[in-house]
C-alpha positions as protocol buffer text, in pm:
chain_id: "A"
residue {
  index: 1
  type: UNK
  ca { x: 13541 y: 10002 z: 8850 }
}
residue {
  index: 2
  type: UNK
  ca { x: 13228 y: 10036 z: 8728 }
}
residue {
  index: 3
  type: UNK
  ca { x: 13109 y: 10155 z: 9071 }
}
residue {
  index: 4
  type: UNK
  ca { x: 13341 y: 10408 z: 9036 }
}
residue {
  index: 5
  type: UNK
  ca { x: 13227 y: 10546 z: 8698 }
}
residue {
  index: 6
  type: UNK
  ca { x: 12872 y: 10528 z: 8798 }
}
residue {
  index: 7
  type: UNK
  ca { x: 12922 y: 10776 z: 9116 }
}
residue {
  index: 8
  type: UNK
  ca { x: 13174 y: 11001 z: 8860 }
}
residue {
  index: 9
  type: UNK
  ca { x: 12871 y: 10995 z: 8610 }
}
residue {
  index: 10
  type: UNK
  ca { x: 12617 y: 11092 z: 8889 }
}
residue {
  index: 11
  type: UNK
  ca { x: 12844 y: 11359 z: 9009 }
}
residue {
  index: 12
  type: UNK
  ca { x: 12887 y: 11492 z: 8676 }
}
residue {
  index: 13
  type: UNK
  ca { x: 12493 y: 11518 z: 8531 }
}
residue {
  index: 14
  type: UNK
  ca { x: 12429 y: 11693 z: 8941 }
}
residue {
  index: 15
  type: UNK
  ca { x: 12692 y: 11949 z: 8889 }
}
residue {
  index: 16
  type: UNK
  ca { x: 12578 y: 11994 z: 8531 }
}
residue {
  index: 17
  type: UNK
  ca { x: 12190 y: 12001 z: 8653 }
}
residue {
  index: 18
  type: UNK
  ca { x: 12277 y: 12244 z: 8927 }
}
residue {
  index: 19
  type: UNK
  ca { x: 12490 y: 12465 z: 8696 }
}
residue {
  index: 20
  type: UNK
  ca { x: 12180 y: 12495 z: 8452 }
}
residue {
  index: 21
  type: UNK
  ca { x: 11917 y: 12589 z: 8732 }
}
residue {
  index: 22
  type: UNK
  ca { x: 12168 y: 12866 z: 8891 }
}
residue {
  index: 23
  type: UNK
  ca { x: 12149 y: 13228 z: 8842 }
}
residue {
  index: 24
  type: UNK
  ca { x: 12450 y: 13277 z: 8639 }
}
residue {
  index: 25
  type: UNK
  ca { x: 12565 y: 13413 z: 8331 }
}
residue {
  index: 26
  type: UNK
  ca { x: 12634 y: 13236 z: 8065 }
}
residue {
  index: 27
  type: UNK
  ca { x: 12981 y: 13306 z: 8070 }
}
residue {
  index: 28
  type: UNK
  ca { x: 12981 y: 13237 z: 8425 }
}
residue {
  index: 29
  type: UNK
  ca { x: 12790 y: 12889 z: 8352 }
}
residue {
  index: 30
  type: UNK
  ca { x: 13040 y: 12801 z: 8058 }
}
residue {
  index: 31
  type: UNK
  ca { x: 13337 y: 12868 z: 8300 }
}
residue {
  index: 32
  type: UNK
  ca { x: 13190 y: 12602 z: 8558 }
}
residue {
  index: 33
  type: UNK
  ca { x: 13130 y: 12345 z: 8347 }
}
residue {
  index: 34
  type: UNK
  ca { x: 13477 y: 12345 z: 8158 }
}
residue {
  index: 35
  type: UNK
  ca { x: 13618 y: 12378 z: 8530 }
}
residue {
  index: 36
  type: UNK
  ca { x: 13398 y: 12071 z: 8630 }
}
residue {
  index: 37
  type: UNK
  ca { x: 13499 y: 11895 z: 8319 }
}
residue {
  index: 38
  type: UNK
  ca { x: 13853 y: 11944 z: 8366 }
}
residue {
  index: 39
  type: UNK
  ca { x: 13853 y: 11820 z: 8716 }
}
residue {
  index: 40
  type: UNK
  ca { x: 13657 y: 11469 z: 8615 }
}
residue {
  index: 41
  type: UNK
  ca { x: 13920 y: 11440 z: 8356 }
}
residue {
  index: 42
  type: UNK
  ca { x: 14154 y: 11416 z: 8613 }
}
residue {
  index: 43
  type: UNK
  ca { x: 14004 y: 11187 z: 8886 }
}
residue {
  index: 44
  type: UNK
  ca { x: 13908 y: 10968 z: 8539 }
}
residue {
  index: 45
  type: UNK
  ca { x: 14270 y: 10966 z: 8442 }
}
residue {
  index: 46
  type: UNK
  ca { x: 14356 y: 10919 z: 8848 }
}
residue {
  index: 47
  type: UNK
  ca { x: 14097 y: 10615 z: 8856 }
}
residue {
  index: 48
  type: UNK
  ca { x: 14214 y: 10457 z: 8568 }
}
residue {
  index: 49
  type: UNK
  ca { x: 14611 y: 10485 z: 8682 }
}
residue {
  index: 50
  type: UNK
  ca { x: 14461 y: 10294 z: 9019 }
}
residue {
  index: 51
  type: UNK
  ca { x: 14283 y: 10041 z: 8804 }
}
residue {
  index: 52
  type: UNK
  ca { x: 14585 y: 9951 z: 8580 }
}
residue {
  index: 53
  type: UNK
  ca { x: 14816 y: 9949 z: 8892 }
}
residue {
  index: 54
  type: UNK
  ca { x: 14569 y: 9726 z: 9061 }
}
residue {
  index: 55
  type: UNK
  ca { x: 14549 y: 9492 z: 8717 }
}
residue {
  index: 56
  type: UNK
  ca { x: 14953 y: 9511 z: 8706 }
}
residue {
  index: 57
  type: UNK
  ca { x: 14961 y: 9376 z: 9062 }
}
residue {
  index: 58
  type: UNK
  ca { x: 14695 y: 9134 z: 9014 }
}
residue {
  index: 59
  type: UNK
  ca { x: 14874 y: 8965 z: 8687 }
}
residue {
  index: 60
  type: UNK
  ca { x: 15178 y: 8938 z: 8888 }
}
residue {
  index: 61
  type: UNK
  ca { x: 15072 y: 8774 z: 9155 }
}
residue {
  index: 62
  type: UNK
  ca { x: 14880 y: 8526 z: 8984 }
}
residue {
  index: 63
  type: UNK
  ca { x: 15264 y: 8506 z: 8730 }
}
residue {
  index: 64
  type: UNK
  ca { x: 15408 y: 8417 z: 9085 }
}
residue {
  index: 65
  type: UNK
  ca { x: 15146 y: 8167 z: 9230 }
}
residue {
  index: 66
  type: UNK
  ca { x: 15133 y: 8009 z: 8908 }
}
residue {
  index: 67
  type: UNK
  ca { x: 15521 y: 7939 z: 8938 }
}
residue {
  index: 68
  type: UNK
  ca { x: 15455 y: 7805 z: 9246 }
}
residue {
  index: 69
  type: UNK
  ca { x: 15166 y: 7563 z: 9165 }
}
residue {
  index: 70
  type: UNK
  ca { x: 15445 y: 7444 z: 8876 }
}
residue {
  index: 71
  type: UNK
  ca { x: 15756 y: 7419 z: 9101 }
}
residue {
  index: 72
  type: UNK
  ca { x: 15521 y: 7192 z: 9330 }
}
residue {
  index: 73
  type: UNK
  ca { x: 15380 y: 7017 z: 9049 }
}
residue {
  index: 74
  type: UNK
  ca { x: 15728 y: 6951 z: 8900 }
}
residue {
  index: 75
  type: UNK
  ca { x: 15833 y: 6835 z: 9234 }
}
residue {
  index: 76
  type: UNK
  ca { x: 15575 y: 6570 z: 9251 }
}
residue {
  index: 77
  type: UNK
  ca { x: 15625 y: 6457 z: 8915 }
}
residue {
  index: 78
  type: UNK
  ca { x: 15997 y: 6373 z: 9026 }
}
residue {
  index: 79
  type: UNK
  ca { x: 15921 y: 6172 z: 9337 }
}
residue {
  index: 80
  type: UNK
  ca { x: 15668 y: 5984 z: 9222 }
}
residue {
  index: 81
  type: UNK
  ca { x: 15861 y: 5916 z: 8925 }
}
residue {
  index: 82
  type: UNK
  ca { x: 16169 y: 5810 z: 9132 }
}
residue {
  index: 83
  type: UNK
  ca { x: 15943 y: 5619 z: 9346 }
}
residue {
  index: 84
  type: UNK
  ca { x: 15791 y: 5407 z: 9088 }
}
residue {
  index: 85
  type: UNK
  ca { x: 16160 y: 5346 z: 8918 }
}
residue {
  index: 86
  type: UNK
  ca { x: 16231 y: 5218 z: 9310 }
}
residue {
  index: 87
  type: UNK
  ca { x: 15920 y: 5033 z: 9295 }
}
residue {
  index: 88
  type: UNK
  ca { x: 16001 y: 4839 z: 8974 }
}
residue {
  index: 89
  type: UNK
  ca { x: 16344 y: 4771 z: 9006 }
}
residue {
  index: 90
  type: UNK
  ca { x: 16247 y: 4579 z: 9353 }
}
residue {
  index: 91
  type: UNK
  ca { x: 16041 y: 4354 z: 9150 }
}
C-alpha cells in the first residue's frame, strides 16, 4: 500500500511540475490540475476499495484457519482425554 501511494504521490508532484513549466494559460493550467486531481481521487478511492477487499479476504481466511486449528485442537483434546480415561480404568 504504501508502494502504491508513493508512485500516486510521484505521479502527482510530475504532472503538477510539468503543468507549472508549460506554456499555458492560467485558465488552461487551473483546468489540468483540477482534471489531474480529479482523476487521483479516483484511482485513490479505486486503491483503497482493493486494499479493504484484500483486508476483508485476508480476515476471513485467517476466521476460517483459525476454526480449523480449533476443530483440530478440540479433536485432540477428546482423544487424549478418552485415552487417558482408558488408560486409568485398566489400572
Amino acid at each position: 500500500m504504501k508502494k502504491v501511494l508513493t508512485v500516486l504521490g510521484a505521479a502527482a508532484a510530475g504532472f503538477v511540475a510539468g503543468i507549472l513549466t508549460a506554456p499555458k494559460s492560467g485558465k488552461e493550467t487551473r483546468a489540468d490540475i483540477k482534471k489531474k486531481a480529479g482523476e487521483l481521487k479516483t484511482a485513490t478511492v479505486k486503491t483503497a476499495k482493493k486494499a479493504q477487499a484484500a483486508a476483508k479476504d485476508s480476515a476471513e481466511a485467517a476466521k476460517v484457519g483459525a476454526q480449523k486449528v480449533g476443530d483440530v485442537v478440540t479433536g485432540t483434546a477428546r482423544t487424549v482425554k478418552a485415552d487417558t480415561e482408558k488408560h486409568f480404568k485398566k489400572s
